[in-house]
Structure formats: structure tokens, C-alpha cells
C-alpha positions in Angstrom: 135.6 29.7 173.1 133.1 28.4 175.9 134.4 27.1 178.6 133.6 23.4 179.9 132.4 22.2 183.2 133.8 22.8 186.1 132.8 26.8 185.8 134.6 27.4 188.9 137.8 26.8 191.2 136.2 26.8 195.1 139.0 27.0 197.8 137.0 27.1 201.0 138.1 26.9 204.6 137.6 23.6 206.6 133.8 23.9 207.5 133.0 24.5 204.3 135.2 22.1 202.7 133.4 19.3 204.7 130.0 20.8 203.5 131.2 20.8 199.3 133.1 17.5 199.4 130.2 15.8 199.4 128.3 18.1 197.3 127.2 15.9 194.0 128.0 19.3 191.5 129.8 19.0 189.3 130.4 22.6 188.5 133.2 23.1 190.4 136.8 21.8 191.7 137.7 22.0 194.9 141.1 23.4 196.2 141.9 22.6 200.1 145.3 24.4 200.8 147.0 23.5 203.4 149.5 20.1 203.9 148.9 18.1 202.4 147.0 20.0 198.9 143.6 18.2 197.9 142.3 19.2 194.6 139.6 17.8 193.5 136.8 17.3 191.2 133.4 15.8 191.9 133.6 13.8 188.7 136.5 11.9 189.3 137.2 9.6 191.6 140.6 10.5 192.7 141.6 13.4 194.6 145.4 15.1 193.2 147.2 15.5 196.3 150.2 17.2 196.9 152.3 16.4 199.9 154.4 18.4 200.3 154.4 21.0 203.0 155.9 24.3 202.4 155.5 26.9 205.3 156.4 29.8 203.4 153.0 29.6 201.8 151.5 30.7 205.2 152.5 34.1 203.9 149.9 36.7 202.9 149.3 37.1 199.3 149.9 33.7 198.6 146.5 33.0 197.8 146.1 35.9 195.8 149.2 34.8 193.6 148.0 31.1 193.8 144.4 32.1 191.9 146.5 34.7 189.5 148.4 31.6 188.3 145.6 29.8 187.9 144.1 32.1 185.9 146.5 32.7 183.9 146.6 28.9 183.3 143.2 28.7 183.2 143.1 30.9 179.9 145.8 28.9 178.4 143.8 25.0 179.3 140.6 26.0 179.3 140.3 23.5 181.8 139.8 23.7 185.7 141.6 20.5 186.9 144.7 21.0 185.2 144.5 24.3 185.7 144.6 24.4 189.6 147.2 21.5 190.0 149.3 23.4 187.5 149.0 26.7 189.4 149.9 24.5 192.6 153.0 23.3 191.3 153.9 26.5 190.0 153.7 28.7 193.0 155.4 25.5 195.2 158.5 25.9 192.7 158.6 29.9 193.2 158.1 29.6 197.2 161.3 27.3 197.0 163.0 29.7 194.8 162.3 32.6 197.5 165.0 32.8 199.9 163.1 34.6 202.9 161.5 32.5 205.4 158.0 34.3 205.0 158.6 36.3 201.2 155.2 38.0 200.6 153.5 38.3 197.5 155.6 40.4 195.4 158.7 38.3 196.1 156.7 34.8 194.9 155.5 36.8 192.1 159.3 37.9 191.0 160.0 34.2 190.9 157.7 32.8 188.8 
């Protein structure tokens, strides 16, 4: 099946999250990490924003896990929006499940 616009899941750093919010594409969503979590799609007018802070995801390979998830829901959706929020959820309920203070990538990955 084809996919539908947004073609793409962009998490940038700061500078470049300035640059692409106000970007008038609509071929992407936009995934700030960070606390809080801004996801959001050029089409709509409301960010999803997650609260939350969680240091443990200032671990490496969380970002790695975060974009496996959201493919993984991404193939499921076929949508980009709920796709990423999903995937954010997800990986915030297995750093919580972890009980190190920094797990790395393997350990979010066995909580899932």
C-alpha cells in the first residue's frame, strides 16, 4: 500500500528545529526530544506534547530504539503522526520499566 503524506519523521537538533518549524511542508513531522516532547505536523495546528521528563532517556541508543519503534509502528498505521507519538509513549513506559539509572539500549529494548 502507498504511504500518505508526511513521507518522513525529522528529529533535528535545536538550530535546526527552529529552521523546519516554520517550514510550510507538509511532508514531514517533526520530533523535538527533549522535556518537554513536541511532535508535530505542519498541517495541524496543535503540537502533541509530552511533559514528562525522563532522564534516563539521555542514554545512548535511545534514539536508535525510539525510531525502531516507530517504525515498527509506522508499518502497522501507515501513518506518521500516530506513529511517532505512539513510539514516544512506548519507549517512556520501557525507560520506566528499566531499573538502572542510565539502562542503554539493549536494556529499553528487553522492556518493550
Amino acid at each position: 500500500h502507498r504511504l500518505k503524506k508526511p513521507f518522513a519523521i525529522v528529529t533535528p537538533n535545536g538550530g535546526e528545529m527552529r529552521f523546519l518549524r516554520n517550514s510550510r511542508k507538509e511532508d514531514f513531522v517533526l520530533f523535538e526530544k527533549g522535556a518537554p516532547t513536541w511532535i508535530f505536523d505542519p498541517k495541524e495546528a496543535k503540537p502533541y506534547v509530552i511533559l514528562e521528563a525522563e532522564p534516563k532517556l539521555a542514554t545512548a541508543g535511545a534514539g536508535d530504539v525510539l525510531r525502531g519503534i516507530m517504525a515498527a509502528y509506522l508499518a502497522r498505521t501507515n501513518n506518521y503522526m500516530e506513529s511517532a507519538v505512539l513510539a514516544a509513549k512506548r519507549l517512556l513506559k520501557a525507560v520506566h520499566a528499566c531499573p538502572q539509572e542510565f539502562p542503554v539500549a539493549t536494556e529499553i529494548i528487553e522492556k518493550i
